[in-house]
C-alpha positions as CSV (number, residue, x, y, z in Angstrom):
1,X,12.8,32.8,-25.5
2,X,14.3,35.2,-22.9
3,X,17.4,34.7,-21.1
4,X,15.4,35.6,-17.6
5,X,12.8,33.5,-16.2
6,X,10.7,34.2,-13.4
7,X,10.0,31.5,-11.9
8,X,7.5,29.6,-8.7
9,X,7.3,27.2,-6.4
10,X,5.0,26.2,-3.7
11,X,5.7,24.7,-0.1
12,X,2.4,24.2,1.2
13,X,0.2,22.6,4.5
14,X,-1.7,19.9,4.1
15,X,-5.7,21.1,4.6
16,X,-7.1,17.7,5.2
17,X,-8.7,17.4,1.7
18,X,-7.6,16.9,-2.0
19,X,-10.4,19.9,-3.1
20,X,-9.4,22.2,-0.7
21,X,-5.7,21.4,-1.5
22,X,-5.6,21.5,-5.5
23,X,-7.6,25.0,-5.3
24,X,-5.0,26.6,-2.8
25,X,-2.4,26.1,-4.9
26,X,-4.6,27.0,-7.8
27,X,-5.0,30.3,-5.7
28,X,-1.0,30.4,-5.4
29,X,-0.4,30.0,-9.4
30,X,-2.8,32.8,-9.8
31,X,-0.7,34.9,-7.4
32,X,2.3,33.6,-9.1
33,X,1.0,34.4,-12.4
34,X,0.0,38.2,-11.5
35,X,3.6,38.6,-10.3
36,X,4.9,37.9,-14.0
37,X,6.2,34.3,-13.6
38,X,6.2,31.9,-16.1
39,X,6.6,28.8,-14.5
40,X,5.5,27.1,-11.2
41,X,6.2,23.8,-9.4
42,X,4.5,22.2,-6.4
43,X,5.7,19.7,-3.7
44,X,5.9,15.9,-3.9
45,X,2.1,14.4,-4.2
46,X,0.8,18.1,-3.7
47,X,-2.9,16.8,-3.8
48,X,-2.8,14.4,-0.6
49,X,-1.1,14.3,2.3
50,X,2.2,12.5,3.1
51,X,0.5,9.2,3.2
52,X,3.9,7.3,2.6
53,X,4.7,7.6,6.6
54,X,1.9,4.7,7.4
55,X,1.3,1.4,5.1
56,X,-1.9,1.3,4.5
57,X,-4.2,0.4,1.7
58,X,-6.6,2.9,1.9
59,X,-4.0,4.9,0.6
60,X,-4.4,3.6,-2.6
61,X,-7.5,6.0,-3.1
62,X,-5.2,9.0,-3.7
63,X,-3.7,7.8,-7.0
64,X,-5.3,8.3,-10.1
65,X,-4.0,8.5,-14.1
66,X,-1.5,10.4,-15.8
67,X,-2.3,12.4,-18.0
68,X,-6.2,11.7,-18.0
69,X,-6.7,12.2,-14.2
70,X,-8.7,15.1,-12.6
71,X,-6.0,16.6,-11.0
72,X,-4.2,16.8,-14.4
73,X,-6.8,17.7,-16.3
74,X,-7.8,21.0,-13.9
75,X,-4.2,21.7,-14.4
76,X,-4.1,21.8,-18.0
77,X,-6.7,24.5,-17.0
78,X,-4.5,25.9,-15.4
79,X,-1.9,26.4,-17.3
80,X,-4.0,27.8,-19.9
81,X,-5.7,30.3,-17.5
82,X,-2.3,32.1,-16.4
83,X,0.2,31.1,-19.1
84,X,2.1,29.3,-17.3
85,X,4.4,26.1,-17.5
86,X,2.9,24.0,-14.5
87,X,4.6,20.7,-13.0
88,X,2.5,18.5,-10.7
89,X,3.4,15.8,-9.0
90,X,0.9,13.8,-8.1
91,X,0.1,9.4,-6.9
92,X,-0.1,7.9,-10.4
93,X,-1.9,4.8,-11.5
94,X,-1.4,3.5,-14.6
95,X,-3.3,0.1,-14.2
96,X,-4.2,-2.5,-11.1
97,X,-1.3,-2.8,-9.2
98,X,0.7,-0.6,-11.1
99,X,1.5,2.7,-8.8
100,X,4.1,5.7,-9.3
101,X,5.4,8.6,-7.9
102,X,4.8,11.1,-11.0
103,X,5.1,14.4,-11.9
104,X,3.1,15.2,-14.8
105,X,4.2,18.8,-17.0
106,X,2.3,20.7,-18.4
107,X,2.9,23.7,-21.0
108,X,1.5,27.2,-21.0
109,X,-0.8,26.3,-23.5
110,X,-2.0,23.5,-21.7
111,X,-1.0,21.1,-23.3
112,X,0.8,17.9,-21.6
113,X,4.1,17.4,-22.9
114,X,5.0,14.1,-20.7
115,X,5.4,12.7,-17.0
116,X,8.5,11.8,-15.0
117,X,8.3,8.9,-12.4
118,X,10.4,8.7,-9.6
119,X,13.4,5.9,-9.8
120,X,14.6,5.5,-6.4
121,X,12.1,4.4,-4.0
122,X,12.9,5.1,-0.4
123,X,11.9,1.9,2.8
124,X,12.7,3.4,6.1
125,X,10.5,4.9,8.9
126,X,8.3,7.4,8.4
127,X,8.7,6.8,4.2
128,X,7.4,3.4,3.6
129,X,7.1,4.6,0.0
130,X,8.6,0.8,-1.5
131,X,4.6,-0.4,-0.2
132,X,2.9,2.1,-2.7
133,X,5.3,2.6,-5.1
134,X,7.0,1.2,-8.4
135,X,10.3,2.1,-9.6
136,X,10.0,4.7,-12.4
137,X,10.4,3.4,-15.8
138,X,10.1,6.5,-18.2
139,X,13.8,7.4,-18.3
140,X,15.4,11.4,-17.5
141,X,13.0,13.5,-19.8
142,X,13.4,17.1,-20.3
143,X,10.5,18.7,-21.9
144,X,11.0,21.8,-24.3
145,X,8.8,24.0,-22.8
146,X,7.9,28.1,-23.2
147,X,10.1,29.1,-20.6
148,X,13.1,26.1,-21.7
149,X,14.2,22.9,-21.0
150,X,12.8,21.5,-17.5
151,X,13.7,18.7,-15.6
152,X,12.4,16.6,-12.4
153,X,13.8,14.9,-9.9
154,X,11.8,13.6,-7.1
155,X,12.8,14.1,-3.5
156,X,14.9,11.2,-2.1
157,X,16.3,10.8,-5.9
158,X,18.4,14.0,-5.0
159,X,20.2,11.5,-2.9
160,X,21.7,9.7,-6.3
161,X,24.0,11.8,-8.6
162,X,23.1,9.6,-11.6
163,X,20.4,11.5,-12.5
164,X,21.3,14.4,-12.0
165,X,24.1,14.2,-14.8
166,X,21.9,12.6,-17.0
167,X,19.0,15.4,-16.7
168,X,22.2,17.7,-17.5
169,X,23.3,15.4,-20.5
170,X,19.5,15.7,-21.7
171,X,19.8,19.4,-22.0
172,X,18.1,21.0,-18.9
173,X,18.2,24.3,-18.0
174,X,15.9,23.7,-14.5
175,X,15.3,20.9,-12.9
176,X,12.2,20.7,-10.3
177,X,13.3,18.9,-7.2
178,X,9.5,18.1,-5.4
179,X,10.1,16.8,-1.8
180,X,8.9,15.8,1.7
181,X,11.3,15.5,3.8
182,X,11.8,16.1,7.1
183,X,13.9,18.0,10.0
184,X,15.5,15.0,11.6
185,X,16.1,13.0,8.6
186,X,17.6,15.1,6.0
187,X,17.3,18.9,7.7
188,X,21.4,19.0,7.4
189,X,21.6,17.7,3.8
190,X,18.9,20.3,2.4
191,X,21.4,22.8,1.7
192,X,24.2,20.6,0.6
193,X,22.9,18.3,-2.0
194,X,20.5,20.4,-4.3
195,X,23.3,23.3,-4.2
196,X,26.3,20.9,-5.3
197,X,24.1,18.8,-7.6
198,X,23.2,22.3,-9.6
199,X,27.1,22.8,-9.5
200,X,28.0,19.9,-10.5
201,X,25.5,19.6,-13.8
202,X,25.8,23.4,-14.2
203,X,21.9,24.3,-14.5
204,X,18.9,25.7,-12.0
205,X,17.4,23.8,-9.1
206,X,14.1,24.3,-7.4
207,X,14.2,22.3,-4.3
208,X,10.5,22.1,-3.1
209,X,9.6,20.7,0.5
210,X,6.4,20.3,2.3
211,X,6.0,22.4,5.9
212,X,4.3,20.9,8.9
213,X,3.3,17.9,10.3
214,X,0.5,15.9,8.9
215,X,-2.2,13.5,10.1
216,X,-0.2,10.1,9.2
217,X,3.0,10.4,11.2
218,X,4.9,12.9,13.7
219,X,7.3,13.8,10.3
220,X,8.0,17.4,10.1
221,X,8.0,18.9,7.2
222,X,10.5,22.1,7.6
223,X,9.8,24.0,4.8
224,X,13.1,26.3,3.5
225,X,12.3,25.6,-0.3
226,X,14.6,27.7,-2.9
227,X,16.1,28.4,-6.5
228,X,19.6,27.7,-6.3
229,X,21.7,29.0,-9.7
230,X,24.6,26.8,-11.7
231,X,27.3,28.6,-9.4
232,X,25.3,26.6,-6.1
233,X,24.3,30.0,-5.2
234,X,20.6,31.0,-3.3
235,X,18.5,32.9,-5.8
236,X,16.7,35.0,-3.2
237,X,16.5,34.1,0.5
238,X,15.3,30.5,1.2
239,X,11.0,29.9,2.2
240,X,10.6,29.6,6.1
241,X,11.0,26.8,8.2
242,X,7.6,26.6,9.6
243,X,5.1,28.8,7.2
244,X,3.3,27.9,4.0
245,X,5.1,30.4,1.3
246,X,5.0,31.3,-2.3
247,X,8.1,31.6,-3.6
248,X,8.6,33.7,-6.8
249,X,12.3,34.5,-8.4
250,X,14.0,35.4,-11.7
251,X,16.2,33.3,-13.0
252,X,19.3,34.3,-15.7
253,X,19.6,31.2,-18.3
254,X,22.3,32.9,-19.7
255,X,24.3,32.3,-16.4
256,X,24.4,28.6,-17.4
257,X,26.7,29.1,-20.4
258,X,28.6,31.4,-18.4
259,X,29.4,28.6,-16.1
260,X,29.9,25.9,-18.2
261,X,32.6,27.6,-20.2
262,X,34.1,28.8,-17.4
263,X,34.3,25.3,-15.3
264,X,34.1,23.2,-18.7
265,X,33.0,20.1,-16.2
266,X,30.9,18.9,-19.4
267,X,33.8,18.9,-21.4
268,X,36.0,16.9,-18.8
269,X,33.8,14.7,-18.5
270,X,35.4,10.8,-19.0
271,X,32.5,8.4,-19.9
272,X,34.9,5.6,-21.6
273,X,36.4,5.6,-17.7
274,X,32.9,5.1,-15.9
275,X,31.9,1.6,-16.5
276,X,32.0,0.5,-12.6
277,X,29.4,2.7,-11.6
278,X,26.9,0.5,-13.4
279,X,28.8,-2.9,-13.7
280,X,26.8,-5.2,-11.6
């Protein structure tokens, strides 16, 4: 497995339809793929719109199974078709009344090695996502894939450190931060929180956002999606504010042990000392 990966990751517009949507960003992995990267990642329910900015229960319609869903299955297509490691987040189902904000990923072979579900569940305006969605349930995976160990993290998650450290503890080398957030809300936090979080557990970030504003609500979605490395540092220049962009970077693995025997923070670590943070 080589030190450097290249890398993807996709901050797209919404085009009013799930077909239209899935096969631009199919387009985009193909693009991806001709540029020699090994891995791509899309925003936060790529396949629909922002829907979580209304409560509404027509909105139901956008969720569907993980793994055996179409939008999975097309993407274990995918995957096969450019060799790629492909992570899709998408509105899962798992039975009635039983709803999750997922992200499904999938090897270069195809083949799906698991699904992450988002644990903290945001309730304030313009993100009523508590009226669609569960609390995850499947844990902090990190799925040995053909490029290394990749994590995810789902956009307002990157508000809780928890989970950071334990995606760390589980061994990742990348986590996959999909998001849609917006410029009033969070614009200030963007660069902050992904960059220390990477510092702090000492691996890669891809923070994804969504760009533009939607049919449901008057969010806007500002773009600037990156790589940021284990020193908090921008791989590359950050995606634009206002455009749909492809972003496609190499990535040094071996920078992670670098770091972590340099700033050791994994060995200072003081578990026996932590028991308040989850005392009730």
């Amino acid at each position: 497995m080589a030190d450097v990966v290249r890398a993807a990751l996709v901050q797209a517009t919404w085009t009013g339809d799930t077909e239209s949507m899935i096969a631009k960003h199919e387009e985009h992995a193909r693009a991806a793929a001709a540029q020699g990267a090994k891995v791509i990642g899309f925003q936060e329910v790529f396949n629909a719109p922002y829907f979580c900015q209304v409560q509404e229960p027509e909105h139901y319609r956008w969720a569907e199974p993980v793994p055996d869903g179409p939008t999975v299955r097309r993407m274990q297509d995918l995957a096969r078709e450019t060799g790629m490691v492909v992570v899709v987040p998408v509105f899962e189902v798992e039975q009635s009344g039983f709803y999750y904000n997922t992200a499904a990923v999938i090897d270069a072979d195809g083949t799906v090695l698991g699904k992450y579900r988002k644990h903290h569940i945001p309730q304030v305006k313009g993100f009523w996502e508590k009226y669609y969605f569960r609390p995850g349930n499947v844990g902090w995976p990190v799925f040995d894939t053909a490029v290394g160990r990749i994590g995810v993290y789902i956009c307002y998650d990157r508000h809780f450190p928890e989970g950071w450290r334990q995606l760390g503890l589980n061994g990742a080398q990348l986590v996959y931060n999909p998001s849609a957030t917006s410029r009033g809300l969070s614009g200030y936090l963007w660069r902050l929180e992904q960059p220390a979080a990477a510092v702090a557990n000492e691996y890669f970030v891809a923070a994804i956002n969504r760009v533009g504003v939607e049919e449901y609500g008057d969010n806007e979605f500002y773009g600037s999606s990156y790589f940021v490395d284990p020193r908090g540092q921008f791989v590359g220049e950050p995606a634009s504010e206002t455009k749909e962009e492809l972003v496609v970077r190499d990535l040094d693995f071996g920078l992670i042990d670098q770091v972590r025997q340099q700033w050791a923070f994994y060995r200072d670590r003081r578990p026996d000392a932590y028991d308040g943070l989850v005392r009730p």
